[in-house]
Backbone as numpy.savetxt, mean C-alpha at the origin, in Angstrom:
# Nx Ny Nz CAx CAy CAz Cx Cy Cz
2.51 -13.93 -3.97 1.69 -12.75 -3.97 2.56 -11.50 -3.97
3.16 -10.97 -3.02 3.36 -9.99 -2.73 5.54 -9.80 -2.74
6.13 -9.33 -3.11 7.20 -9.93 -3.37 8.46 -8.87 -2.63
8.59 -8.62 -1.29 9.32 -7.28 -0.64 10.73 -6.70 -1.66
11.40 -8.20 -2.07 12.12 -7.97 -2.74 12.46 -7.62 -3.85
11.18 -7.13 -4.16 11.02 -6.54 -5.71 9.65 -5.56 -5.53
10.55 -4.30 -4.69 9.89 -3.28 -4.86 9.18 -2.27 -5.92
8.84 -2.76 -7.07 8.64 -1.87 -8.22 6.95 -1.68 -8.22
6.86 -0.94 -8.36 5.53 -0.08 -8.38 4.74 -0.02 -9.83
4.07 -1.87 -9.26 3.35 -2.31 -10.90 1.95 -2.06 -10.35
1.08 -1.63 -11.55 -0.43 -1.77 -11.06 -0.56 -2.79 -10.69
0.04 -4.06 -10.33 -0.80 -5.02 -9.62 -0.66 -5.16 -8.20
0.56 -4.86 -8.03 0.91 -4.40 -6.36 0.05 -3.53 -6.16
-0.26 -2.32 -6.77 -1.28 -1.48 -6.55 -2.45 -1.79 -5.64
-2.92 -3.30 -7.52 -4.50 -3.57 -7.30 -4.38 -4.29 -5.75
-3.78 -5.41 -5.73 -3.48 -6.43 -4.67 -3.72 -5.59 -3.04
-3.16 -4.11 -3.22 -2.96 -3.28 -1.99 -4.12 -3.17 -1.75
-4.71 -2.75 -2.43 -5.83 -1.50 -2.48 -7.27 -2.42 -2.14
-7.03 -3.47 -2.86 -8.38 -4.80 -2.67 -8.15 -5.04 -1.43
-7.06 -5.67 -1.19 -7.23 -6.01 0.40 -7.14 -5.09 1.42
-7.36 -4.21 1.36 -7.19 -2.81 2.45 -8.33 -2.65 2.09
-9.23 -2.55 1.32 -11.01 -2.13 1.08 -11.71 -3.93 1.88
-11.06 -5.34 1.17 -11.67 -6.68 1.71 -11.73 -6.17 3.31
-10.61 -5.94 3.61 -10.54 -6.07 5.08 -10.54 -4.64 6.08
-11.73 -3.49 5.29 -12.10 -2.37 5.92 -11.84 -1.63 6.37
-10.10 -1.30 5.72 -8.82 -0.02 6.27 -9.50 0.50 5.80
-9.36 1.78 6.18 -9.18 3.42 6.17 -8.38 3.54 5.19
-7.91 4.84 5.06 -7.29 5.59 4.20 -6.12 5.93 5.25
-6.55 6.92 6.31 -6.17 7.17 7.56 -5.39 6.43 8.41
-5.45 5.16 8.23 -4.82 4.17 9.34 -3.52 3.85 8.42
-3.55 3.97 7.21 -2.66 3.21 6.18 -1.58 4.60 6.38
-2.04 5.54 6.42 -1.08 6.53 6.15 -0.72 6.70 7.49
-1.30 6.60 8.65 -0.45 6.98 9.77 0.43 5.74 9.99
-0.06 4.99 9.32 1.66 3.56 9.83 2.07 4.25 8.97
2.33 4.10 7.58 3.34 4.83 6.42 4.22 5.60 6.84
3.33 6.75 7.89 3.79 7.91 7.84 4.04 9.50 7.23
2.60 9.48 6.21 2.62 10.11 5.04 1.28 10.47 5.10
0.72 11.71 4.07 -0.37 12.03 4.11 -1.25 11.15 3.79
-2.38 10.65 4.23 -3.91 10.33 3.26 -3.82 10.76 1.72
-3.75 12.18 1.54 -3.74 12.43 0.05 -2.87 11.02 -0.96
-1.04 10.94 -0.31 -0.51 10.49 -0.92 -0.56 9.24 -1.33
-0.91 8.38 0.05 -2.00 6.87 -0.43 -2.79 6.70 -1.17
-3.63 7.88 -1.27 -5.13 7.93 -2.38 -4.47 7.89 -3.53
-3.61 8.53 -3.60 -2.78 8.91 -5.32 -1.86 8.01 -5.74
-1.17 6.93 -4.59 -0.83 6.07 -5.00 -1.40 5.11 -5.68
-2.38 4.52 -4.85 -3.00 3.84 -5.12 -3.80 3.99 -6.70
-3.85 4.90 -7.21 -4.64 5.53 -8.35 -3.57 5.49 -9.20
-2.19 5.25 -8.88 -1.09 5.07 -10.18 -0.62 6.58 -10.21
-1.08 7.75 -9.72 -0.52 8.70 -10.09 0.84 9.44 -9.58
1.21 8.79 -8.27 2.40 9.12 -7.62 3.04 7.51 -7.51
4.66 7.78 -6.91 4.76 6.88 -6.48 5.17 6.79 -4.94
5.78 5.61 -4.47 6.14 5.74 -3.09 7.57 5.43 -3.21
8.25 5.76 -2.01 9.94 5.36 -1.53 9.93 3.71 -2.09
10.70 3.63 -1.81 10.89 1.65 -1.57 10.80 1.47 -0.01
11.26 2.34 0.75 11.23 1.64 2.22 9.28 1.99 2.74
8.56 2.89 2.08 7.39 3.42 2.87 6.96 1.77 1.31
7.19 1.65 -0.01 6.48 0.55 -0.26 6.20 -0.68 0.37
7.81 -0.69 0.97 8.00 -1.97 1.50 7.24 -2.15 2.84
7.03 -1.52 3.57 5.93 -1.52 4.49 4.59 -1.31 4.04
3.95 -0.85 3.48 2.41 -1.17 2.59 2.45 -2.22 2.54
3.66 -3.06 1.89 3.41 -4.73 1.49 3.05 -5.23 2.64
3.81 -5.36 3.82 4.39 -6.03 4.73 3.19 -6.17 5.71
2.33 -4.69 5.56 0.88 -3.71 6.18 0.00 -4.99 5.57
-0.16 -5.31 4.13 -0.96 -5.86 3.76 -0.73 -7.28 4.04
0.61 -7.83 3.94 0.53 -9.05 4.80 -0.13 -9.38 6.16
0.02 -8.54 6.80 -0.58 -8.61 8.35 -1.68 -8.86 8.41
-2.49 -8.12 7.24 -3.69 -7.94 6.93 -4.94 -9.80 6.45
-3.61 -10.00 5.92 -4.32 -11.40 5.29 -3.79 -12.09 6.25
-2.89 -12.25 7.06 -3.32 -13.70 8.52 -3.71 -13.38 9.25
């Protein structure tokens, strides 16, 4: 699924993020205060229009792992 070691910022990491953070009833808000980053910038990630660090990606992943066990 989800691959830390290959941080690249494909729409499917995107989709994969974004589905399971809506399946399992995150916020917008909660995602960005672990991140550490605005709400705006999650929204826009997620939408393909910005991107993120590798170390704030690599925790989204890691966020969404937690998420699925």
């Amino acid at each position: 699924m989800y691959n830390a070691k290959l941080p690249e910022q494909t729409s499917s990491i995107r989709e994969e993020c974004r589905m399971t953070r809506l399946k399992k009833r995150v916020k917008l808000r909660e995602v960005a205060d672990h991140l550490g980053c605005e709400l705006e910038h999650v929204s826009r990630w997620e939408n393909g229009k910005v991107n993120f660090s590798k170390k704030r990606l690599i925790k989204y992943i890691e966020l969404c792992k937690e998420w699925q066990s």
